[in-house]
C-alpha positions as CSV (number, residue, x, y, z in Angstrom):
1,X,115.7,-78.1,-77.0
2,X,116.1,-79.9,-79.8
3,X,119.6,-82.3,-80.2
4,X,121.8,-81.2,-83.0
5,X,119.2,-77.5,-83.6
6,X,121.1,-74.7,-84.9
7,X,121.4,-71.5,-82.9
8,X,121.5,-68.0,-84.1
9,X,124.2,-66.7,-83.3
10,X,126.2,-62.8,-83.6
11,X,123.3,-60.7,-82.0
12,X,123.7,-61.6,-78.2
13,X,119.7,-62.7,-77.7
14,X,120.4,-65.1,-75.3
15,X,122.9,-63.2,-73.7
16,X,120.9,-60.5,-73.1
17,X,118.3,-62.8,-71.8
18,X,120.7,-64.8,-69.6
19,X,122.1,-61.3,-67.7
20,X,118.3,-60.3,-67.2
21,X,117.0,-63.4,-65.6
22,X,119.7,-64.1,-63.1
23,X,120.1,-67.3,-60.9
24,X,121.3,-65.5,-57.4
25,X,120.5,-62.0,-57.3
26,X,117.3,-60.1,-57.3
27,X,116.8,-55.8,-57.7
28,X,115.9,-54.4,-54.5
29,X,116.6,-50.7,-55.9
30,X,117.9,-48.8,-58.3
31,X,120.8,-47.2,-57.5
32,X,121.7,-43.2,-58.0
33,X,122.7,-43.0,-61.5
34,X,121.8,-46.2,-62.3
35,X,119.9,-45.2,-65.4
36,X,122.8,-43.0,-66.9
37,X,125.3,-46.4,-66.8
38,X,122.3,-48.5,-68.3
39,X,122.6,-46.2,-71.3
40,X,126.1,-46.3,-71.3
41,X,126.1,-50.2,-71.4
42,X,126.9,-51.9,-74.6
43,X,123.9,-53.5,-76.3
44,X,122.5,-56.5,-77.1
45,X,124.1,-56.2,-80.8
46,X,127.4,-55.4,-79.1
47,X,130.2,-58.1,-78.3
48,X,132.9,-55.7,-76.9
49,X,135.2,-57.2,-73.9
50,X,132.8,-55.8,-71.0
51,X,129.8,-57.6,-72.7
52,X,131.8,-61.1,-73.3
53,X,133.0,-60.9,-69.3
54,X,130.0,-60.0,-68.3
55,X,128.0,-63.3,-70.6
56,X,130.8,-65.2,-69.7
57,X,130.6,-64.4,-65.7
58,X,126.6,-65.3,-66.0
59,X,127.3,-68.3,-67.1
60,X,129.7,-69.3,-65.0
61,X,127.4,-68.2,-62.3
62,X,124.8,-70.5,-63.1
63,X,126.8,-73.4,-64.0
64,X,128.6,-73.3,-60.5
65,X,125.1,-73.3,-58.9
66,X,124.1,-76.9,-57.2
67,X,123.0,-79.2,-60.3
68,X,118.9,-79.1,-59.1
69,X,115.8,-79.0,-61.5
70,X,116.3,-75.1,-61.8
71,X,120.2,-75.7,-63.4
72,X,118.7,-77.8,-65.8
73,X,116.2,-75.3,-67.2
74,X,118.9,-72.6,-67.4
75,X,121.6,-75.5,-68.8
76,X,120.3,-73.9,-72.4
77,X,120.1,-70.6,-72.3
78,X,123.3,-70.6,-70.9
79,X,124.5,-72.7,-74.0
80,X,123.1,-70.2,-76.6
81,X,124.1,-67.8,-74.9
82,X,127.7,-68.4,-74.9
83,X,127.7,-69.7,-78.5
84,X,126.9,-65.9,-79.4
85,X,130.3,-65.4,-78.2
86,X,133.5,-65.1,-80.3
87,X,135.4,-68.4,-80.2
88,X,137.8,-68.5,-77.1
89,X,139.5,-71.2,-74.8
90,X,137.1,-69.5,-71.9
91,X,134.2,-69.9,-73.8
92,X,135.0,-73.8,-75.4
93,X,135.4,-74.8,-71.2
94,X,131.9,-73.4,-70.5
95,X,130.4,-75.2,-73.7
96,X,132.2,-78.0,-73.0
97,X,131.1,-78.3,-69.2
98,X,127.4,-77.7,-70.8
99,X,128.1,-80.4,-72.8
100,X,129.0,-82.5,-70.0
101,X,126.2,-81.6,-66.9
102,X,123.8,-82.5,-69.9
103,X,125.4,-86.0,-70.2
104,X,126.0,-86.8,-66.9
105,X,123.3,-88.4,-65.0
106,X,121.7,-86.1,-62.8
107,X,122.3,-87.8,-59.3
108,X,125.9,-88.1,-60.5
109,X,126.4,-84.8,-61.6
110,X,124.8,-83.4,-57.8
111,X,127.0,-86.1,-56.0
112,X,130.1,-85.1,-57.6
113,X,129.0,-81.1,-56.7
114,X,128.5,-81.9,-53.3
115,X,131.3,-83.7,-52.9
116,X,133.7,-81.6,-54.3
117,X,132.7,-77.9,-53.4
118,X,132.7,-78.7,-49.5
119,X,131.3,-75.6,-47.8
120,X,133.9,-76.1,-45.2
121,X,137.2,-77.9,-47.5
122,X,140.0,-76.2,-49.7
123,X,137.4,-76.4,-52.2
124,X,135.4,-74.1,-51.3
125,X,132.7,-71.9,-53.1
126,X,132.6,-69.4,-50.2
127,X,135.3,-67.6,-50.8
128,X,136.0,-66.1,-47.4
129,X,136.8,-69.4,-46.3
130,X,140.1,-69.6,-47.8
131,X,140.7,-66.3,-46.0
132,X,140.0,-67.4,-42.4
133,X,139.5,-71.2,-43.2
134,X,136.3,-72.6,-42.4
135,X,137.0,-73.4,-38.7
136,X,138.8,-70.1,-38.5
137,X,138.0,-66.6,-37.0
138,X,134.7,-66.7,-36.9
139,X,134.2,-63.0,-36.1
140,X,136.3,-61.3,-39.0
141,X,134.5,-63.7,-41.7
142,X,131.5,-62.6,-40.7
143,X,132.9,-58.8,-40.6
144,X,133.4,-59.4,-44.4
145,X,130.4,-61.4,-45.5
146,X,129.3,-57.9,-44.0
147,X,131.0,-55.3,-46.2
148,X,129.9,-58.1,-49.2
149,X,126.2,-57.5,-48.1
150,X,126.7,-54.2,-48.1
151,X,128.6,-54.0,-51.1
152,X,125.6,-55.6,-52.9
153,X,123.4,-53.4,-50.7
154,X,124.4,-49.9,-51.9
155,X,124.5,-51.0,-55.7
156,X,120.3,-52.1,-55.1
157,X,120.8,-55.5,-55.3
158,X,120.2,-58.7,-52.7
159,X,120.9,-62.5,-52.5
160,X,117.9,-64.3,-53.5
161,X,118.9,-68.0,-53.1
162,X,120.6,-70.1,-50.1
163,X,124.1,-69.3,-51.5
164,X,125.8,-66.8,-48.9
165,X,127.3,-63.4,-49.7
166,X,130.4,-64.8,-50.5
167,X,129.6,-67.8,-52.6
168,X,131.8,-67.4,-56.3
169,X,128.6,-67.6,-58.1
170,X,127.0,-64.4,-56.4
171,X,130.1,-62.3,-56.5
172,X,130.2,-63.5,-60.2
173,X,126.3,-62.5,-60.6
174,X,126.9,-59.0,-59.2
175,X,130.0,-58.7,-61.7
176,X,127.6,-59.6,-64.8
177,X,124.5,-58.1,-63.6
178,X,125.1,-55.5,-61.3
179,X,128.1,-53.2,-61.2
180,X,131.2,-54.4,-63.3
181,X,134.1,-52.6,-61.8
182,X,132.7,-53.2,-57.9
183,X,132.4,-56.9,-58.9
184,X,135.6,-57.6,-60.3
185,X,136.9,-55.7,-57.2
186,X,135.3,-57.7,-55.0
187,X,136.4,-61.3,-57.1
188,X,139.9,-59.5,-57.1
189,X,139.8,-59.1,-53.2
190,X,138.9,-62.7,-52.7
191,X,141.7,-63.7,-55.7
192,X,143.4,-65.7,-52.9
193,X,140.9,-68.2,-52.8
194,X,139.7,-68.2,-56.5
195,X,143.3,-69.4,-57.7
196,X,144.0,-72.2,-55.5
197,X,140.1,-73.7,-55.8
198,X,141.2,-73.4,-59.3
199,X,144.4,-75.1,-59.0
200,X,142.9,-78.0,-56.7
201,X,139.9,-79.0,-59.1
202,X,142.5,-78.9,-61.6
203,X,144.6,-82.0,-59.5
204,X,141.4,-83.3,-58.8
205,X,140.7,-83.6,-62.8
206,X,137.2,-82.6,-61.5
207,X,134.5,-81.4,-64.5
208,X,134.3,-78.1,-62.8
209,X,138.1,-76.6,-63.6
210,X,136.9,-75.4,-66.7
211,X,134.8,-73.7,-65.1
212,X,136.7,-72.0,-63.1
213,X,139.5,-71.1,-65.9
214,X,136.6,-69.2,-68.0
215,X,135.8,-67.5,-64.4
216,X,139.9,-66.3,-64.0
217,X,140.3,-65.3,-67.6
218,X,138.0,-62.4,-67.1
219,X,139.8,-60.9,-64.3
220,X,142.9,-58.8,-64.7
221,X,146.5,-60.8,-64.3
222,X,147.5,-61.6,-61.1
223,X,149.3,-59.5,-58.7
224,X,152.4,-62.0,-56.9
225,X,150.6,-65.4,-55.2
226,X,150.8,-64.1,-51.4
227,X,148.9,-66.6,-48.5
228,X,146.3,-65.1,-46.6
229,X,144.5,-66.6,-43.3
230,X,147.0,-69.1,-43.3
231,X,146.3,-70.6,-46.4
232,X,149.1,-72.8,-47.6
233,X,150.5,-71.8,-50.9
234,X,148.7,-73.2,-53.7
235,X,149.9,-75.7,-56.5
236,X,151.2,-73.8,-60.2
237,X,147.5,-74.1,-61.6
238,X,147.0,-74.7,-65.4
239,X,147.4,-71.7,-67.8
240,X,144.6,-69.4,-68.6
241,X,144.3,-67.7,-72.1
242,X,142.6,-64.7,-71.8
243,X,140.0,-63.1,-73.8
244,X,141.2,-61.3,-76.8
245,X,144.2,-64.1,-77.4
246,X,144.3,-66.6,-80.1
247,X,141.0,-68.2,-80.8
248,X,140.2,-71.7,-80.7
249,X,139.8,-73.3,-84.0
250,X,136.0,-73.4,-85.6
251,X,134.4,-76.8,-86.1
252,X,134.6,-77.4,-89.7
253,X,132.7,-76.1,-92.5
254,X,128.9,-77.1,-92.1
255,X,129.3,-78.8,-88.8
256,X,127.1,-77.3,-86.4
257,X,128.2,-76.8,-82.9
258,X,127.3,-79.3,-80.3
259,X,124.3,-79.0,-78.4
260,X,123.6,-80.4,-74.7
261,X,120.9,-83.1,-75.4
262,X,117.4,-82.9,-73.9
263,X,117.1,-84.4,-70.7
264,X,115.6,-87.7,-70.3
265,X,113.1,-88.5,-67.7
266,X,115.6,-91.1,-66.1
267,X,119.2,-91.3,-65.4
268,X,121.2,-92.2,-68.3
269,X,123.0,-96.2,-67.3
270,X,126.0,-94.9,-70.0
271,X,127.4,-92.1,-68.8
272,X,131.3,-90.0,-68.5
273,X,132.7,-90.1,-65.4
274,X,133.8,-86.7,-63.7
């Protein structure tokens, strides 16, 4: 990819491409009536709500996937694809965290990751942890990584990466990809840990709380902040606009939109800090 190379945009080609190749799910089977709701979706040529969640939720998947050789090859498609998208404050944070993962030294980018999203911390990716904390009850955690699996199970579809059943990315995956309304129940079930991870990257200033505002902008509002597993109560996390409100402003007439910049064989020495 080419710095500064205009992308077609208004027909959802990369979208569609994005939702087909996946990062954390594979088909095991077709569900029953599986074929009837394909026909039913929106097409490629179609940018109603569902279709911008469900681009919007891919990409989000991928870009909350650890930063390894694979990330990079997806880094853009995922740009292209959300560039098809109607201007939006979710859709400026993804583009702008593309911008940045492009910019940032690789080594960096995978140190920052690893140090923020600890499997075991209030940061989280496994979202079951903020339920029964990562030292918690073991037993009922794995009771609900369970009714995930199966979840996932009964709709023909199966974790294909290390990521565990309740990792953000995978339940965001299966939202995109797989069955809309049992994945946004599921990333509604597990809202409890999605706001405050939010809120915490956010007081972090960490690269990754766009991310995760584009991520709580498709979901319905909120129902009233309640702690679960003995979570303490979160900080007030940033606004989110949700899709449909005012749009961000377009860049200026005959400025293209920015690109992520190939990657170069080493680590960049100038670089943005997280």
């Amino acid at each position: 990819m080419h710095n500064g190379a205009k992308v077609a945009g208004g027909h959802g080609r990369a979208g569609e491409l994005l939702l087909s190749a996946g990062a954390h799910l594979t088909r095991t089977a077709a569900p029953p009536g599986a074929a009837e709701r394909a026909r039913g979706r929106p097409g490629a040529d179609t940018l109603d709500e569902a279709r911008c969640h469900a681009v919007l939720r891919q990409a989000a998947a991928v870009l909350l996937a650890h930063p390894d050789p694979a990330f990079y090859r997806r880094l853009p498609l995922v740009y292209r694809a959300l560039l098809e998208l109607p201007p939006s404050p979710a859709r400026r944070g993804l583009t702008g965290f593309c911008d940045h993962a492009a910019a940032e030294p690789e080594a960096r980018l995978a140190a920052h990751y690893t140090r923020v999203f600890d499997p075991r911390g209030r940061r989280a990716l496994q979202l079951t942890v903020h339920t029964f904390g990562g030292h918690g009850d073991v037993r009922r955690r794995g009771h609900a990584l369970a009714r995930v699996q199966r979840v996932l199970a009964d709709h023909g579809w199966s974790v294909a990466g290390p990521e565990p059943h309740d990792h953000l990315a995978v339940l965001l995956e299966f939202a995109a990809r797989g069955d809309a309304a049992a994945g946004e129940a599921l990333l509604n079930r597990f809202r409890s840990g999605v706001e405050p991870l939010r809120a915490r990257l956010h007081q972090d200033r960490s690269a990754y709380a766009p991310v995760l505002d584009a991520v709580c902008a498709t979901l319905p509002p909120a129902a009233e902040p309640r702690a679960e597993g003995g979570l303490p109560a979160a900080p007030e996390p940033a606004p989110v606009t949700r899709i449909g409100a005012p749009a961000a402003p377009r860049p200026p007439a005959g400025e293209a939109p920015r690109v992520p910049p190939p990657r170069a064989a080493e680590p960049r020495t100038s670089h943005r800090r997280a």
